[in-house]
Structures are given as structure tokens and as C-alpha cells.
N, C-alpha and C positions, 0 to 999 in steps of 0.2 A: 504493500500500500504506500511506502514511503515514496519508495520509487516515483509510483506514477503520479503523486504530488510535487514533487521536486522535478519530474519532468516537463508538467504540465505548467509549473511554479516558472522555472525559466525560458520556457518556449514563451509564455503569454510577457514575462517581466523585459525580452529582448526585442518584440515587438510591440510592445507598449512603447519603448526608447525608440526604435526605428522610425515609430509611423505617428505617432504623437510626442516626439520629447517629452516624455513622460522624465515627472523629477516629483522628486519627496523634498519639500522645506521644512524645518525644524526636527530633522529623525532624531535629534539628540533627545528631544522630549521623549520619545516613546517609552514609554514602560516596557519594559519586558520581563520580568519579576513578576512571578505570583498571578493570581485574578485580576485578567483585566476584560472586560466591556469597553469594545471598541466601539465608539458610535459616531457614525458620518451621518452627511448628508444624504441625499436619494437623487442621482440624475439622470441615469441610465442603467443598462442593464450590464455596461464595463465594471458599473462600480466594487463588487464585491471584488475582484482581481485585482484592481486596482489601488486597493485598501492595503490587501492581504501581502502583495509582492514590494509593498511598504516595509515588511518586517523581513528580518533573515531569520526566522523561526516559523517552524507552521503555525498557525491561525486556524478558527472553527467557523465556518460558514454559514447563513440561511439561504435556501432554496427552494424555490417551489416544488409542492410535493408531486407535480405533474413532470417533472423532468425527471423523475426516478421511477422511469419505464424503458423499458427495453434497453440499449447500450446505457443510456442512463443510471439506469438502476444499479450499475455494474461500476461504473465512470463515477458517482456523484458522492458515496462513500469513500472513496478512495482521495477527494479530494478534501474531506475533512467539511463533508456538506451538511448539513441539517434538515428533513423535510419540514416544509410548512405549509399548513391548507389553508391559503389565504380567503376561498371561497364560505369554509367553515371553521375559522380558526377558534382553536381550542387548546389546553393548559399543557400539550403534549409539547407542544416543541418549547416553550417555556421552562417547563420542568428540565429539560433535556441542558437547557444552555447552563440553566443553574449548576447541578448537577457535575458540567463542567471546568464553572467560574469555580467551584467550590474544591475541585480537585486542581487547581493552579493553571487552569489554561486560559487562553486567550480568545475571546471570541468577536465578531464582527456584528453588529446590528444595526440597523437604520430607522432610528424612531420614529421617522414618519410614516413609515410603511409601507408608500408606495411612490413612485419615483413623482416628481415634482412636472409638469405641463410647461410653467411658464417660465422655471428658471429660479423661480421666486422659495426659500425655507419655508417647508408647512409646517402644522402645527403639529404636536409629538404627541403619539398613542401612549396611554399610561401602563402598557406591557413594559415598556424599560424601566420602567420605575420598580415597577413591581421587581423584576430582575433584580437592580440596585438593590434593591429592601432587604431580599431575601440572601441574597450569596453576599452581600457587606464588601461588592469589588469595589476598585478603581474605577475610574473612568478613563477614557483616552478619546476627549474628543476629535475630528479628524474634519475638514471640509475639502471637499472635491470640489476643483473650478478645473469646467472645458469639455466636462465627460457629456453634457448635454449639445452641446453643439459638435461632438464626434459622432453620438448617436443619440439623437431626440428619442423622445417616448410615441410611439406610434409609428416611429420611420424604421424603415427596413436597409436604410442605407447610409455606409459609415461616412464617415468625412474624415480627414485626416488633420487635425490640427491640433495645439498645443493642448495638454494636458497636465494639472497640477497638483496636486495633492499637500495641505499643508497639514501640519500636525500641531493642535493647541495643547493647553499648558493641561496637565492631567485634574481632575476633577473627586476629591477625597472628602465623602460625605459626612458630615458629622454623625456622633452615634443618635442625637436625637432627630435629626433627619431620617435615620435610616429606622427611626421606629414608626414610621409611614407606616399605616394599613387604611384600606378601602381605597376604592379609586379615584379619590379624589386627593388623599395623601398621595399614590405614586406618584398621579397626574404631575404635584409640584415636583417630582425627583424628572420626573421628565421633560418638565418645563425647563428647569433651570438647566440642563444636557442642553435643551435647542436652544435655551439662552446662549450658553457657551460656544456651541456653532455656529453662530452668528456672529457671534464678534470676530473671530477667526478671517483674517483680510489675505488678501492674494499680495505675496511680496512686502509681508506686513502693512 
């Protein structure tokens, strides 16, 4: 399985540089130590690869649970995927990420849920919070500028132009924050995450 992570890992991180100068700003922030909750923005459908070949360690992914069919099914474990039913989502893939934070890994998510139309940060689903609450991670907020004008939501067609990924200042919740329950307490654990990608500027 490592293999074809590390394969797939530098096949996609050399043509990200080729065809997008693709660059990571501030890596020195990244956490890499312990539970982290990775949380970007939403632009495109490059973005989880583009997150993830941010890090020289593997990372944990979400994916929809419809790409894990047929080579899929075979392919999307292997790249350290997570299903999610976004049609019917339910506490499985939730439980799954904890689960993970909890055992010291890294994982990627995007609170808004679904990639962004106009370009513009939407508002953050109170599942990250809940995440936060419950495994007591780090944060590592992350904004993506460029992935939406290499590939729009709804277009079938790439574009080749710059691509950037910046990395903000890590996000360590206090312990009475993190005694958030019902969804309106995560709601603020995930408010204040999109707060923090927001501020997050291209080239400082």
C-alpha cells in the first residue's frame, strides 16, 4: 500500500510543478507531530492532492464514497482515502477521522464541504468542530489560491496556471473550547477554523 501512495504521491506532486508551478508558502508552519486536522479551503476537485503533497509524510484523505467502485475500490484505500456519503452523510466517516486524529495521524478536511462556485470562502459545516471537540487535535489551517481557475466546479476542462498553497499559523484550542457539545458549540470550533482561512493572504 505504501508503494502505491508514494507512487501516486510523486507522479501527481511533479506534475502539479510542471503544469501549475505549484509551490507551498510557509511549510515551516506545518505541524507534523502528533494529531493534526488539516483544514483548507474547497476549490476544486485538485484540492485534496494538493494539500497532501504539501507534506513529506503521508496524510489521511476524504473521498466520495462513489469512487470506491471498481479500480476505485482497489486504488482509493491505498491512497490513505476515507469514504464519505455526501448524498446521506452520517457519523461513519466522522468517527473514522477521529479514530485516526486520536492514534497521531494527520488528516485533511474541508469544512465547507463542498467546493466553492464563485471563488468566494463559504460558511463551515459544524462536523469539524465536532472532530476538534472530540480527538483534542491541532489544527493546521491551509488556503489554496488558483486550484479554481485550473479547474472550476462544473468544468470538465483543466487550465494550466499558477497554483499556491499557503500554510497558516497552527490553531490550538483551548481546553474550555474544546468542551463544545451540541451543534451549535462545534458550529463556533468551526467558525473560528474558517475564520482562520480567511485571513490567510497569497504572498502574505
Amino acid at each position: 500500500m505504501k508503494t502505491i501512495y508514494w507512487f501516486c504521491y510523486t507522479l501527481f506532486k511533479k506534475a502539479a510543478v510542471a503544469f501549475f508551478g505549484y509551490r507551498v508558502v510557509g511549510k515551516d508552519k506545518l505541524v507534523t507531530d502528533g494529531p493534526v486536522l488539516i483544514a483548507s479551503n474547497h476549490e476544486s476537485y485538485l484540492d485534496p492532492p494538493l494539500v497532501g503533497v504539501a507534506y513529506d509524510d503521508a496524510v489521511y484523505y476524504l473521498a466520495r464514497k462513489t469512487l470506491f467502485r471498481g479500480l476505485g475500490a482497489w486504488l482509493y484505500p491505498r491512497l490513505n482515502s476515507i469514504p464519505v456519503d455526501q448524498d446521506r452523510p452520517d457519523m461513519t466517516s466522522l468517527k473514522t477521522i477521529i479514530k485516526l486524529l486520536k492514534k497521531g495521524n494527520q488528516v485533511i478536511v474541508f469544512p465547507e464541504g463542498s467546493r466553492t462556485l464563485d471563488g468566494n470562502l463559504q460558511p463551515a459545516e459544524a462536523g469539524t468542530g465536532l472532530i476538534v471537540a472530540k480527538s483534542k487535535c491541532v489544527v493546521q489551517p491551509i488556503r489554496i489560491f488558483g486550484a479554481r481557475d485550473a479547474l472550476p466546479r462544473g468544468s470538465g476542462k483543466v487550465n494550466f496556471c499558477p497554483i499556491t498553497v499557503v500554510v497558516g499559523e497552527p490553531i490550538t484550542f483551548t481546553a474550555d473550547e474544546l468542551m463544545a457539545k451540541g451543534r451549535d458549540g462545534y458550529q463556533k470550533i468551526s467558525d473560528r477554523i474558517m475564520e482562520e482561512i480567511g485571513k490567510i493572504k497569497l504572498d502574505g
